[in-house]
C-alpha positions as a Markdown table, in Angstrom:
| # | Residue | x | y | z |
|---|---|---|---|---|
| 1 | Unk | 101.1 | 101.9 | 91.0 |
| 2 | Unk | 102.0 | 104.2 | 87.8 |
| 3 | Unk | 100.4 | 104.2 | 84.7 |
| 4 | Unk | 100.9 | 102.6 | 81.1 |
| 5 | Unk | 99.0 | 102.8 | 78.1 |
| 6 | Unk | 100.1 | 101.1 | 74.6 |
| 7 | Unk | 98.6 | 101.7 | 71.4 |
| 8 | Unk | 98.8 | 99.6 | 68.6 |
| 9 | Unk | 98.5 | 100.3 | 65.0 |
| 10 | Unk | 99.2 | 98.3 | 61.6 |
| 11 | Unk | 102.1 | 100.3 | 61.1 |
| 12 | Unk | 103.5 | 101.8 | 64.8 |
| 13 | Unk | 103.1 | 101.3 | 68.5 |
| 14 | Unk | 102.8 | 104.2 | 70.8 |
| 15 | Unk | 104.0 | 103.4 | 74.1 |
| 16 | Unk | 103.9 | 106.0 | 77.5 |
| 17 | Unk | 104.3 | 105.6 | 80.4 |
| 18 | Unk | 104.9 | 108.1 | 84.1 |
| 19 | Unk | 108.0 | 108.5 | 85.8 |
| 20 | Unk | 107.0 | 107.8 | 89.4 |
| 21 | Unk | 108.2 | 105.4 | 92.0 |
| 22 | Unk | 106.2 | 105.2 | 95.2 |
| 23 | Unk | 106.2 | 104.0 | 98.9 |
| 24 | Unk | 103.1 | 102.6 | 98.9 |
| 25 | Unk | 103.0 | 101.7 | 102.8 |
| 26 | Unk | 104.3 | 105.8 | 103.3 |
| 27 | Unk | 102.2 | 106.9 | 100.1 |
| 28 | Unk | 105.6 | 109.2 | 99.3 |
| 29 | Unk | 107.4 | 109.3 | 95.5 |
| 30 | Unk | 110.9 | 108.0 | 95.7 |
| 31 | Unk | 111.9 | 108.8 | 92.0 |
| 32 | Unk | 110.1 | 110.6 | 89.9 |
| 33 | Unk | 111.7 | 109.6 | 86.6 |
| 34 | Unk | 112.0 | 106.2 | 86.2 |
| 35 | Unk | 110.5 | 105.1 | 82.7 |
| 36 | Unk | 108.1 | 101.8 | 82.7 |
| 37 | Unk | 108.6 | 100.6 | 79.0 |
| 38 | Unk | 112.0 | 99.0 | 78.1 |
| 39 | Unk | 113.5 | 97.9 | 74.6 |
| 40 | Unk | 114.3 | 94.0 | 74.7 |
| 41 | Unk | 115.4 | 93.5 | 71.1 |
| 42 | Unk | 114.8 | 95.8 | 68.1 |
| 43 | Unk | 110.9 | 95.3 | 67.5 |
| 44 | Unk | 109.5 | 94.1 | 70.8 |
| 45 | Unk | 109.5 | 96.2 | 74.8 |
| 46 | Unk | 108.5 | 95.5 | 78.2 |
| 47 | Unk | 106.1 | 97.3 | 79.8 |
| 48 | Unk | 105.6 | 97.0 | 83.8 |
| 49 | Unk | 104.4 | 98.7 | 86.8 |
| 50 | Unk | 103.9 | 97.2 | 90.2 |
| 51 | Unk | 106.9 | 96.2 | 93.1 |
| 52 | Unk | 110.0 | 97.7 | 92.1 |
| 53 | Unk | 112.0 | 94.1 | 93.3 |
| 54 | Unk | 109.4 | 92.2 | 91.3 |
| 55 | Unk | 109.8 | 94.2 | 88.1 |
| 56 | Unk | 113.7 | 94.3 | 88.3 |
| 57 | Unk | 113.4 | 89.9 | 88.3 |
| 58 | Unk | 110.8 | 90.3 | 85.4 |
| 59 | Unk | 113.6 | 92.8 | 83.5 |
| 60 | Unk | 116.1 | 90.6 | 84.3 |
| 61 | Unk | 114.9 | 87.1 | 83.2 |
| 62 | Unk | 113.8 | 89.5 | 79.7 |
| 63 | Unk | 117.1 | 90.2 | 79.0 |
| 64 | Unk | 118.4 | 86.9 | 79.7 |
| 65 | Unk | 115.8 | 85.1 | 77.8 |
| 66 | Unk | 115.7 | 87.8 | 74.7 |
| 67 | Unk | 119.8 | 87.8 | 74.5 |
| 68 | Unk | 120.1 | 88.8 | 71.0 |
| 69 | Unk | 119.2 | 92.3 | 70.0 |
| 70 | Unk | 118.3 | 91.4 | 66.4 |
| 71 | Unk | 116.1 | 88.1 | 66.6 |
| 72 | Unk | 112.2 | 88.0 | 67.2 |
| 73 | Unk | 111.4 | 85.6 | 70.0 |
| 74 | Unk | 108.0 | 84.2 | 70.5 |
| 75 | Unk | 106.4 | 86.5 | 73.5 |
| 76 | Unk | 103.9 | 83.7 | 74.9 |
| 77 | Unk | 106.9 | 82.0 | 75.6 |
| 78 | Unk | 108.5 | 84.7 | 77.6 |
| 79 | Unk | 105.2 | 85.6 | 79.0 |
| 80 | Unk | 104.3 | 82.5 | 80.3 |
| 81 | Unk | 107.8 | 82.5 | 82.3 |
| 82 | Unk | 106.7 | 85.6 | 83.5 |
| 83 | Unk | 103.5 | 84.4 | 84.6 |
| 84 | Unk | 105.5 | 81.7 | 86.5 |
| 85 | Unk | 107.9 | 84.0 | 88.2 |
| 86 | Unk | 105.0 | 86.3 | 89.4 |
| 87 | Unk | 102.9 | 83.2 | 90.6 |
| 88 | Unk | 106.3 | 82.4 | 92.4 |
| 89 | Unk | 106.4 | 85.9 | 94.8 |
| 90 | Unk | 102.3 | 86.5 | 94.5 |
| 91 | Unk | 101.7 | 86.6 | 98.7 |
| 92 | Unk | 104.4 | 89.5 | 98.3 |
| 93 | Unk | 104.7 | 91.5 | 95.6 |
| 94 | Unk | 101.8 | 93.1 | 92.5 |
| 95 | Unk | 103.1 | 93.8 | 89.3 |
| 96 | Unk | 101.3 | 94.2 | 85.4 |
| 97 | Unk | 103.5 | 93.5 | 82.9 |
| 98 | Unk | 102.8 | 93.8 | 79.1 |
| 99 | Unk | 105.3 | 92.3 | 76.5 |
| 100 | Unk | 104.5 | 93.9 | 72.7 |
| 101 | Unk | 106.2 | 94.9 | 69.3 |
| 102 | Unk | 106.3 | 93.5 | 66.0 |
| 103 | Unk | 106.7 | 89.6 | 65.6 |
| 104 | Unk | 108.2 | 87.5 | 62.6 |
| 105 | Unk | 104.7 | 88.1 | 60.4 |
| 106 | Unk | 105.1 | 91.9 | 61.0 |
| 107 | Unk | 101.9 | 92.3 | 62.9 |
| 108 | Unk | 101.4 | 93.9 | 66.2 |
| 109 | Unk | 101.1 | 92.0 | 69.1 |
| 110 | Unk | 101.0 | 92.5 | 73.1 |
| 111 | Unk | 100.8 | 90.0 | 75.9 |
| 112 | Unk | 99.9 | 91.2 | 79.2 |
| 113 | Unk | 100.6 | 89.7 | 82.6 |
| 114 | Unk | 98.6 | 90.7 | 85.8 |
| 115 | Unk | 99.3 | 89.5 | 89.6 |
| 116 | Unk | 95.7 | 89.3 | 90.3 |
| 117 | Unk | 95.0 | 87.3 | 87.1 |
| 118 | Unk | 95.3 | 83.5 | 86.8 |
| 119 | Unk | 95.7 | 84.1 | 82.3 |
| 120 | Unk | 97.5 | 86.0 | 79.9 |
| 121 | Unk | 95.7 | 87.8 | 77.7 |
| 122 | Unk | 97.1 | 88.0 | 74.3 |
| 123 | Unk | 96.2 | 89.7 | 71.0 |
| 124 | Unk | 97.9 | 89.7 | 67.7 |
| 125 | Unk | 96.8 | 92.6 | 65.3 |
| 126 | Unk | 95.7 | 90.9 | 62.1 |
| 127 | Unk | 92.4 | 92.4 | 60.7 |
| 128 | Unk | 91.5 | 95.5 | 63.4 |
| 129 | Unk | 93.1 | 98.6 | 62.4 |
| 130 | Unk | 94.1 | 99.8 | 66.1 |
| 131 | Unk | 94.2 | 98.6 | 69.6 |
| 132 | Unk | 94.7 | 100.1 | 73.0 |
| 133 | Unk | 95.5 | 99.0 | 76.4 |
| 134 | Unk | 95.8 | 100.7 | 79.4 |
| 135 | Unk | 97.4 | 99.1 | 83.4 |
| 136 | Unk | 96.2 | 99.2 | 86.3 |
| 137 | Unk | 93.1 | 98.6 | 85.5 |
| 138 | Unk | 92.0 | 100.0 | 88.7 |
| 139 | Unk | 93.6 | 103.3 | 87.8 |
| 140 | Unk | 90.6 | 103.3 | 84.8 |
| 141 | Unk | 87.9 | 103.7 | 87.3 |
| 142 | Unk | 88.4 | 107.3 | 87.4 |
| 143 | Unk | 86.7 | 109.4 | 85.3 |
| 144 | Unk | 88.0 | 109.7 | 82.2 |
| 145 | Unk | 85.5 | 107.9 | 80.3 |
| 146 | Unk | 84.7 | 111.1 | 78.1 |
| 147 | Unk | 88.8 | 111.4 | 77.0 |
| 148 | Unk | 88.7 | 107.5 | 75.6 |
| 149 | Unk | 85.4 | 108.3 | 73.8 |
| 150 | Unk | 87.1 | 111.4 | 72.7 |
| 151 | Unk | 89.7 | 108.8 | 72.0 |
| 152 | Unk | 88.2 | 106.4 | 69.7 |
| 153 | Unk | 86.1 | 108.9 | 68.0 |
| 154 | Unk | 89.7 | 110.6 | 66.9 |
| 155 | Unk | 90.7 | 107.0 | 65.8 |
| 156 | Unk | 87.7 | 106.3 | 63.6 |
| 157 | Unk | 87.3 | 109.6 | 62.0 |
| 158 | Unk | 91.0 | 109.8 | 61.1 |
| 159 | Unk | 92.1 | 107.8 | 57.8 |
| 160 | Unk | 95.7 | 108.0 | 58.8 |
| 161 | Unk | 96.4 | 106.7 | 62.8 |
| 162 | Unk | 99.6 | 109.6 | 63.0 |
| 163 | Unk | 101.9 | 109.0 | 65.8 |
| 164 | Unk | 101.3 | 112.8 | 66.9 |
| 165 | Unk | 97.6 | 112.4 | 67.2 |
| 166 | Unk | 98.0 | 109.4 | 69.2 |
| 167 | Unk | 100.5 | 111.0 | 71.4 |
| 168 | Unk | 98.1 | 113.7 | 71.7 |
| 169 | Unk | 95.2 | 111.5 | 73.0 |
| 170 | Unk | 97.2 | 109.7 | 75.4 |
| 171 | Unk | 98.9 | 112.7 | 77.2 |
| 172 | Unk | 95.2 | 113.8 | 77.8 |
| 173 | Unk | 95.0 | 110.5 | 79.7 |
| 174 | Unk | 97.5 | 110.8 | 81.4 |
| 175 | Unk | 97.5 | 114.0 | 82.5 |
| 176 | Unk | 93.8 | 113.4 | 83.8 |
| 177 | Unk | 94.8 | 110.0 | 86.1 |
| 178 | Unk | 98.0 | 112.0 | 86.9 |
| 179 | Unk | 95.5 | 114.7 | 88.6 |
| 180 | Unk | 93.6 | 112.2 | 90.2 |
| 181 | Unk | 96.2 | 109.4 | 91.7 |
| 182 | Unk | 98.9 | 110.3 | 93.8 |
| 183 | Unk | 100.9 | 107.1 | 92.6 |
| 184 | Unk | 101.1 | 108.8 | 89.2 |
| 185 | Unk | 103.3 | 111.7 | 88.4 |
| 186 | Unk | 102.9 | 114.4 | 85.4 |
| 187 | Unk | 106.3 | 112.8 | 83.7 |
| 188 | Unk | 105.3 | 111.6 | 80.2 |
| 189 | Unk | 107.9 | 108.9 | 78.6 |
| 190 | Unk | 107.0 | 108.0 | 75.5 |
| 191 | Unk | 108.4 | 106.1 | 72.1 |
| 192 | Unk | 107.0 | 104.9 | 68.9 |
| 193 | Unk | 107.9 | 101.8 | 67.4 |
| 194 | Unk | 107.5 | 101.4 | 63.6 |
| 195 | Unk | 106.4 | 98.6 | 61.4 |
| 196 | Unk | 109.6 | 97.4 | 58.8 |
| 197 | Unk | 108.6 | 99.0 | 55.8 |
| 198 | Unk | 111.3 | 96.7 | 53.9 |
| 199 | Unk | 109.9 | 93.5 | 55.4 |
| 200 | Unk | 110.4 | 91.1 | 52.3 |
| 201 | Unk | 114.6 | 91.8 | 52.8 |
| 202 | Unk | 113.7 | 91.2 | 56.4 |
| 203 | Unk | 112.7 | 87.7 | 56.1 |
| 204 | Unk | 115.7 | 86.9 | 53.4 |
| 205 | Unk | 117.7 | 87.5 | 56.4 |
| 206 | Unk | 115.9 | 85.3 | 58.5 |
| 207 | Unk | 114.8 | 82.8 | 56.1 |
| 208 | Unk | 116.8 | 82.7 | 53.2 |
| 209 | Unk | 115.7 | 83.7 | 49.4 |
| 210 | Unk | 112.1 | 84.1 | 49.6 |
| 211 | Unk | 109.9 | 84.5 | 46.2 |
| 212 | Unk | 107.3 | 87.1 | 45.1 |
């Protein structure tokens, strides 16, 4: 089923992903680098794991929907017409989808999108200083409790969330399910997306002449 985990900070998201494909009624890879997370436009990504004929509607009705490289969309929108295309093929295909970046307010934000789930669970970053998520959820039944204790203890004790240290922390993840599910491979994509620092002259170009 693969594995995804997304961190999200104030000021980056870390997103990594593996690289493997599987038969699931053989149990057999059948590509072992093909990355889960895709850039839609130039602050927000896709994230999916599941049936690869699924996924490639879901990445197709992104990029039609999200046209224009340059504009923030609103992602409950998108998500709930993900929701709807999933509920659409549910008696034959899984998938766990996760829709994220940086919206018009410059907070961090994810949606996430799950066969087996009637909702979407959404969060926006506003007063937390981090958040993490990890799909399948049923891949988190192994034991890697200790490495997300390890984890969050890293997150609190650090002042400054660095991209490496994150990285870091989620390779150890990943490694471990990698070890322990043979629908994950040892591939490790990753990307970090940062906040705009110059976000005032961001919104001028959205909005017009804004005031201090």
């Amino acid at each position: 089923m693969s594995f995804v985990s997304i961190f999200l900070s104030k000021d980056f998201i870390a997103v990594t992903s593996d690289g493997q494909l599987t038969d699931l009624e053989n149990l057999v890879p059948v590509k072992n680098n093909f990355r889960k997370f895709e850039q839609i436009t130039k602050y927000q990504y896709l994230a999916v794991t599941g049936d690869i004929l699924l996924l490639e509607k879901i990445y197709s009705l992104c990029k039609k929907k999200m046209n224009n490289f340059y504009q923030f969309y609103e992602l409950k929108i998108i998500a709930t017409e993900i929701k709807e295309l999933m509920n659409n093929h549910s008696n034959e295909a899984v998938a766990h989808v996760a829709l994220f970046g940086f919206n018009q307010m410059n907070n961090a934000e994810i949606f996430t999108i799950h066969s087996n789930s009637s909702c979407i669970e959404a969060h926006i970053l506003v007063s937390e200083d981090w958040l993490i998520k990890m799909f399948p959820s049923d891949l988190l039944k192994l034991n890697i409790d200790n490495l997300c204790l390890e984890f969050c203890e890293n997150m609190k004790v650090s002042e400054i969330k660095s991209p490496d240290l994150v990285l870091n922390c989620l390779k150890d993840i990943h490694h471990l399910v990698a070890k322990n599910d043979i629908s994950v491979n040892q591939e490790f994509f990753y990307e970090i997306i940062s906040r705009k620092k110059d976000f005032k002259e961001h919104l001028k170009s959205f909005f017009g002449k804004i005031t201090s």
